[in-house]
Steps between C-alpha positions, in 0.01 A plus 500: 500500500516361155704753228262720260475287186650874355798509706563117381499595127710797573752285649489264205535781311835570647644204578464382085619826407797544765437879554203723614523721217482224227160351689370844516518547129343123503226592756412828341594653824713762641836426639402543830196382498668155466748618779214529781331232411839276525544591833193524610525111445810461640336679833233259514737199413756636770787430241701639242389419125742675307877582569525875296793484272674804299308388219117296563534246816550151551246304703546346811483132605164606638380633173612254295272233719196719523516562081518114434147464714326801316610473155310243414151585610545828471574450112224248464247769616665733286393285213180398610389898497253600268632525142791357650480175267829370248629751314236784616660789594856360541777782530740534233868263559795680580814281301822663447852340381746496266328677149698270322320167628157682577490563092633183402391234729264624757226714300455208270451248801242749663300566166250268572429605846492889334226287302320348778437880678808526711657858502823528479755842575875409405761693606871404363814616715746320671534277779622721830269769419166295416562280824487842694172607303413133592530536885355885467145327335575625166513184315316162589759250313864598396695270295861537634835414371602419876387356775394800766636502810288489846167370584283785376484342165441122394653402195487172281725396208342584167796404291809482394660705189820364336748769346670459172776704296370605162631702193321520204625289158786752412686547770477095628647447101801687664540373788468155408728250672637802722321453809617183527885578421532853690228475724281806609762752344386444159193679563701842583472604151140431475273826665291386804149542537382515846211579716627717753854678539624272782495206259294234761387283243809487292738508878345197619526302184860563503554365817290247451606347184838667479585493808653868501402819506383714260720758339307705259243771473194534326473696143104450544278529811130451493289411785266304365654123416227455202749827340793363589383193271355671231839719481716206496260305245586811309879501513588700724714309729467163782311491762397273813140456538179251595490184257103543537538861278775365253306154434337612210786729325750163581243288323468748220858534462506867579711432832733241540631390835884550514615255727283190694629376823391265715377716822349786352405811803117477590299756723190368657220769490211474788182590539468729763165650765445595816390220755202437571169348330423735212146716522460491110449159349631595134841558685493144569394426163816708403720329714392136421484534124860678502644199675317260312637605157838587618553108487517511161728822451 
């Protein structure tokens, strides 16, 4: 007995968003609502769709077949519906990542699309908890400073940032020649700026360049690396942070890089969604223009 075309979108539903509750909110249905009709598919299928996990579910072998049949038509009828034609209607994009490179980079990429009649809703946050909103339907794209782990996500390489050591003009006139003579302990008398109290940024830099730990704490903490700049532009101390938000303060000469080595730390940041064939063109539109002008970041 062929599914109910209903049941088949519900399933969609869940299987892009990775939990009943997210494709309920989708839907516009209750919670279980989308829990009958689930297994009332899986009863006339005779298999399980879904394992249930503490948090959403993961689908099975036999899901992941059946969603790579129906995604496809069942998205082209979508579109062909009446009033259903580019642009008409399209739900808002969900994009979260790092505020510092949605202001900076991102925004300015997607201002044409903005243009065009996309709708866009950014959220900024960072990486472990937007990949959770991610899987719970929250978000359609999150831009992540790590690759995610599993297969309940598919990621692609977006970029890679490069890290630099920078001090504004008056404290590199003091340390001049230093680094290279004592090494990472001439910066002890100069205040640290950092992002976060742990030090990540500044940790791995040491290890990286230095090749030792770091042995110092933080006079100024501000989680937003776009401060952190600013305050060292200012005077107020070093700092470690993204070449892409120094750039134009190092060609200004308000921030001068301290040292230069060879093999400067990267991260790669990836775009991030659930599997699956999108039901919203302008999330593909998203995705493809992101990618296409990260080439030239």
């Amino acid at each position: 007995m062929p599914a109910d075309l209903n049941l088949l979108r519900t399933f969609l539903a869940v299987h892009r968003a990775g939990s009943f509750t997210a494709a309920a909110q989708v839907l516009g249905l209750s919670q279980p609502t989308v829990t009958a009709q689930i297994r009332t598919l899986e009863r006339q299928g005779g298999r399980e769709l879904f394992e249930r996990l503490p948090r959403g579910v993961a689908p099975t072998a036999v899901a992941e077949d059946l969603a790579a049949r129906i995604a496809g038509p069942l998205d082209a009828l979508a579109a062909a519906a009446p009033g259903a034609g580019p642009g008409a209607g399209a739900e808002p994009v969900h994009l979260a990542g790092p505020g510092e490179l949605l202001c900076t980079r991102v925004l300015p990429a997607l201002a044409p699309l903005v243009a065009d009649g996309v709708r866009l809703r950014v959220t900024a946050g960072l990486t472990d908890p937007l990949l959770e909103e991610l899987r719970a339907g929250r978000h359609d794209l999150v831009i992540a400073t790590a690759r995610p782990r599993g297969r309940t996500l598919t990621a692609v390489p977006l970029g890679d940032e490069e890290f630099v050591l920078v001090a504004a003009p008056v404290w590199a006139d003091r340390l001049a020649g230093r680094l290279e003579t004592e090494g990472p302990a001439a910066l002890h008398e100069v205040p640290l700026v950092a992002y976060a109290e742990d030090l990540p940024i500044v940790r791995r830099y040491w290890r990286h360049v230095f090749g030792r730990r770091l042995n110092c704490r933080a006079a100024l903490t501000v989680p937003d690396l776009r401060g952190v700049v600013s305050a060292v532009a200012a005077g107020a101390g070093f700092a470690v942070a993204p070449r892409y938000l120094c750039a134009p303060l190092l060609d200004s000469g308000a921030l001068v890089q301290l040292d230069d080595p060879e093999d400067l730390p990267i991260n790669t940041g990836y775009l991030v969604q659930r599997p699956g064939t999108p039901a919203n063109p302008d999330l593909t539109r998203v995705r493809d223009h992101l990618l296409a002008a990260a080439r030239s970041w």
